[in-house]
C-alpha positions as a Markdown table, in Angstrom:
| # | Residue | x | y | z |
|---|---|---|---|---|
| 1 | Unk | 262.6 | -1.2 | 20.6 |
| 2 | Unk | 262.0 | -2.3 | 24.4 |
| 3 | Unk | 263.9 | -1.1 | 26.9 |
| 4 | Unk | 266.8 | -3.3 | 28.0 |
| 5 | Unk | 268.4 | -4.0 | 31.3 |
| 6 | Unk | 272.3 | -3.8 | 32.0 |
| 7 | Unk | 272.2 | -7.1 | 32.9 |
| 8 | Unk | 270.6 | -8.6 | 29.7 |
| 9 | Unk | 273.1 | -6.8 | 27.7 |
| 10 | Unk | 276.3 | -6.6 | 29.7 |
| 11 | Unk | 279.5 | -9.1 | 28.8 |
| 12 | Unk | 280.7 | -10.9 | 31.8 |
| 13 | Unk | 282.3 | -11.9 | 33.6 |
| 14 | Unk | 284.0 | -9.4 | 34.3 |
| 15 | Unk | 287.8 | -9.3 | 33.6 |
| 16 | Unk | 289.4 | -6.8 | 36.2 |
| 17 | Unk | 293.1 | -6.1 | 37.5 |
| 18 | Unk | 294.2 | -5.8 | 40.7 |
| 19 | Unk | 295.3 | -1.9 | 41.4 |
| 20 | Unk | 299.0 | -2.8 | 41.9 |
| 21 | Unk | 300.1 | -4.7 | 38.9 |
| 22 | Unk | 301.9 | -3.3 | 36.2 |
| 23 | Unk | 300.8 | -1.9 | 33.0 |
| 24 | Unk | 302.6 | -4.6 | 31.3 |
| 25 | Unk | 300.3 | -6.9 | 33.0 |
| 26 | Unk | 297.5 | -4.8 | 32.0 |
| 27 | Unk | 298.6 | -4.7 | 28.4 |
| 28 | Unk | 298.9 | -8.3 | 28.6 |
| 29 | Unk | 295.7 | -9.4 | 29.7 |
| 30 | Unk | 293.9 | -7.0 | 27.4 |
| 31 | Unk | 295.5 | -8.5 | 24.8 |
| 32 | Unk | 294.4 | -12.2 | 26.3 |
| 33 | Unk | 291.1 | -11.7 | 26.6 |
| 34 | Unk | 290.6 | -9.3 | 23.5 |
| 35 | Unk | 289.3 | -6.3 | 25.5 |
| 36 | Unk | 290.0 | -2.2 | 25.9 |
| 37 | Unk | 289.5 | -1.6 | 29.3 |
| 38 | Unk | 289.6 | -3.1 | 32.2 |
| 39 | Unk | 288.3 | -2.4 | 36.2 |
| 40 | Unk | 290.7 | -2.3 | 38.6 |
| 41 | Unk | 290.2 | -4.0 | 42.0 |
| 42 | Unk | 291.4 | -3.1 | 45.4 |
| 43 | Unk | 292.2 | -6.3 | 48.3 |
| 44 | Unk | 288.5 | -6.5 | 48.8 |
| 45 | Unk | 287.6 | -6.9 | 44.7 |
| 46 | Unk | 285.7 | -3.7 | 45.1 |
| 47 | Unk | 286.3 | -1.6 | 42.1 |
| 48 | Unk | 288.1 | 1.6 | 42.5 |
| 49 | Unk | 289.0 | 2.9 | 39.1 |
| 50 | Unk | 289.0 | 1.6 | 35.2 |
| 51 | Unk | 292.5 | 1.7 | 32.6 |
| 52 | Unk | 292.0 | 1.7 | 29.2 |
| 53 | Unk | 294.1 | 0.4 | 26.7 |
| 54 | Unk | 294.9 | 3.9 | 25.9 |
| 55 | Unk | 296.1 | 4.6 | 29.1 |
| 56 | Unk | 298.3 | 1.6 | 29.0 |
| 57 | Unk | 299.6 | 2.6 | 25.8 |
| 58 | Unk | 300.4 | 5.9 | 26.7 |
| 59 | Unk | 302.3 | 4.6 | 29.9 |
| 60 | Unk | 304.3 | 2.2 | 27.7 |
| 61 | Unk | 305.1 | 4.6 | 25.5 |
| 62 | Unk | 307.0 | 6.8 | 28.3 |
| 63 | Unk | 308.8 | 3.9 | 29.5 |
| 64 | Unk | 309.7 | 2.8 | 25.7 |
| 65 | Unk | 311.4 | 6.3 | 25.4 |
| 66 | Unk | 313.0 | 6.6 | 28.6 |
| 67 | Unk | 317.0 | 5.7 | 28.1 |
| 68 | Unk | 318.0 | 2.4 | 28.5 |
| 69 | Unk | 321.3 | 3.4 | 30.7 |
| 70 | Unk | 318.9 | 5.2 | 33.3 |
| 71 | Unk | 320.1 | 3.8 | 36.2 |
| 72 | Unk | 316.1 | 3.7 | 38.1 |
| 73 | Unk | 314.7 | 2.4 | 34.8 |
| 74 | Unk | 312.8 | -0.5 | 36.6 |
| 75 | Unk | 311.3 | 2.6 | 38.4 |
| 76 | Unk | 309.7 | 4.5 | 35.4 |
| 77 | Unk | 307.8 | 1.2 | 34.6 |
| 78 | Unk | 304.1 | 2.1 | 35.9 |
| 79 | Unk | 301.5 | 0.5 | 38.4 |
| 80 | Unk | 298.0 | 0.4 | 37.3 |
| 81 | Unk | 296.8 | 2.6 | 39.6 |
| 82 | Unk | 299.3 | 4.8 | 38.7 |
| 83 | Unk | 297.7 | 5.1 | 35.3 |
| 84 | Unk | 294.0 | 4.4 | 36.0 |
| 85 | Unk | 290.5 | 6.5 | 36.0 |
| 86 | Unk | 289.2 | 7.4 | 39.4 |
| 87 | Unk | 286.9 | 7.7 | 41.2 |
| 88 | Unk | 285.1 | 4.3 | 39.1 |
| 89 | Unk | 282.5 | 5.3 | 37.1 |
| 90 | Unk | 279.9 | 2.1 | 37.3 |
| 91 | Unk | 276.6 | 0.7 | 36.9 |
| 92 | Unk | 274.0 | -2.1 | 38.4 |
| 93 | Unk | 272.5 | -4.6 | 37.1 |
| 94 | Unk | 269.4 | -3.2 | 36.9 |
| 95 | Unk | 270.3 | 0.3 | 34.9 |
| 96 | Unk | 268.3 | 0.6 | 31.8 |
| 97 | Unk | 270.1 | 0.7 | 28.7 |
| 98 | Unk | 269.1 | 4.1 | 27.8 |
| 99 | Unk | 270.5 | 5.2 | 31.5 |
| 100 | Unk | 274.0 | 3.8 | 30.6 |
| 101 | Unk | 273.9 | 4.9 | 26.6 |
| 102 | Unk | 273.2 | 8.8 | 27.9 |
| 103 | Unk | 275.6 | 8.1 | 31.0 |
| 104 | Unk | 278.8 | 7.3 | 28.2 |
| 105 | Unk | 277.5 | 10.1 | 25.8 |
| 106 | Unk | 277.4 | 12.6 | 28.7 |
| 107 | Unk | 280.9 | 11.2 | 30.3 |
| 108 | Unk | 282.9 | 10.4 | 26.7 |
| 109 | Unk | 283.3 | 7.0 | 27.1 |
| 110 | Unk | 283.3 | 3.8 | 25.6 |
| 111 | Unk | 282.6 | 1.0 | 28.5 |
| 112 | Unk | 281.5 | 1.1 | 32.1 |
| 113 | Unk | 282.1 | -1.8 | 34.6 |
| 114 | Unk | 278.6 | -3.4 | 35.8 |
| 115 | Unk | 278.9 | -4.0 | 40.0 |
| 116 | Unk | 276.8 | -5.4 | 42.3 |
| 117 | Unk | 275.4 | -3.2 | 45.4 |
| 118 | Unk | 278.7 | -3.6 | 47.7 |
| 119 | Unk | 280.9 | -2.4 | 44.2 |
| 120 | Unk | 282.1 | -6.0 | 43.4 |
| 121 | Unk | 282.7 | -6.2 | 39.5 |
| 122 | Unk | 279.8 | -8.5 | 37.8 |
| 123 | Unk | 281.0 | -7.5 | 33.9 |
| 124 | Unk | 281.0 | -4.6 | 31.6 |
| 125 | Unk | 278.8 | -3.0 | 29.5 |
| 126 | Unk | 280.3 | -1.4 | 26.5 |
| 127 | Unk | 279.6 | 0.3 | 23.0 |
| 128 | Unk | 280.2 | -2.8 | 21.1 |
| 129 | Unk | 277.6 | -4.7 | 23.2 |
| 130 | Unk | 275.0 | -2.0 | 22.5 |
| 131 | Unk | 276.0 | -2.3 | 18.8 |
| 132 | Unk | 275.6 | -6.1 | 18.9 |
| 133 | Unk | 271.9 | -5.5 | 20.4 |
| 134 | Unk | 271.1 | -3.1 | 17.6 |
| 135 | Unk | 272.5 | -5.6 | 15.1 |
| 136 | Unk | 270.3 | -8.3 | 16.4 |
| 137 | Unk | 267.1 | -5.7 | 16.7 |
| 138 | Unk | 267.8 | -5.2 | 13.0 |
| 139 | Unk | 267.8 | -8.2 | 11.6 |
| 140 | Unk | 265.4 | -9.4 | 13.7 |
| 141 | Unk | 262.6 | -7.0 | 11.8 |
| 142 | Unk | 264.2 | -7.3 | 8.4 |
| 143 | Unk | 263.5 | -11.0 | 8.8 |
| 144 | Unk | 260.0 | -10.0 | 9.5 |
């Protein structure tokens, strides 16, 4: 198989939230734009950290059990960076494939935002793009 580039496998663009909106925001867009993570952006759209949809449904879950009658229940509710990864694991553009495959064995995880030099989000790179190249590898030579 040849070696692949971030940037020839990576889906973009990439769908990020800003650091101070709420997890309901962050469960919402997920949900939008059928992904499981997301990177989150300071004020300069530099990425700082990544939330997962576990994280998010972890943090709902506290605020789903907290008592309705709590008088600071508007204060349990979470900010993203309340709830996110830090410091952001990333990767460029030009990272080979087998850089970021060993990089989310070696780390445990399933996605890694793709930035440009300055740390500005370009797109993701995940397992299920990796699997969709080795789908298309494989049928490629079976239709050999």
């Amino acid at each position: 198989m040849q070696q692949y580039l971030v940037r020839e496998v990576m889906s973009q663009p990439a769908i990020v939230i800003e650091w101070g909106a709420s997890i309901l925001d962050a469960s919402a867009l997920m949900e939008a734009q059928q992904v499981r993570r997301l990177p989150v952006v300071d004020d300069e759209d530099i990425v700082i950290g990544i939330v997962s949809s576990g994280d998010v449904r972890e943090a709902i879950s506290v605020y789903s059990t907290a008592s309705p009658y709590a008088p600071d229940q508007d204060e349990i509710l979470l900010d993203v960076d309340e709830v996110m990864t830090t410091p952001a694991l990333t990767v460029t553009l030009d990272a080979t494939l087998l850089e970021v495959v060993r990089f989310l064995v070696e780390h445990k995880v399933g996605g890694i935002p793709v930035v440009d030099v300055g740390g500005h989000p370009l797109g993701m790179i995940t397992e299920s793009d990796i699997f969709r190249l080795l789908i298309q590898s494989w049928e490629a030579t079976e239709n050999e």
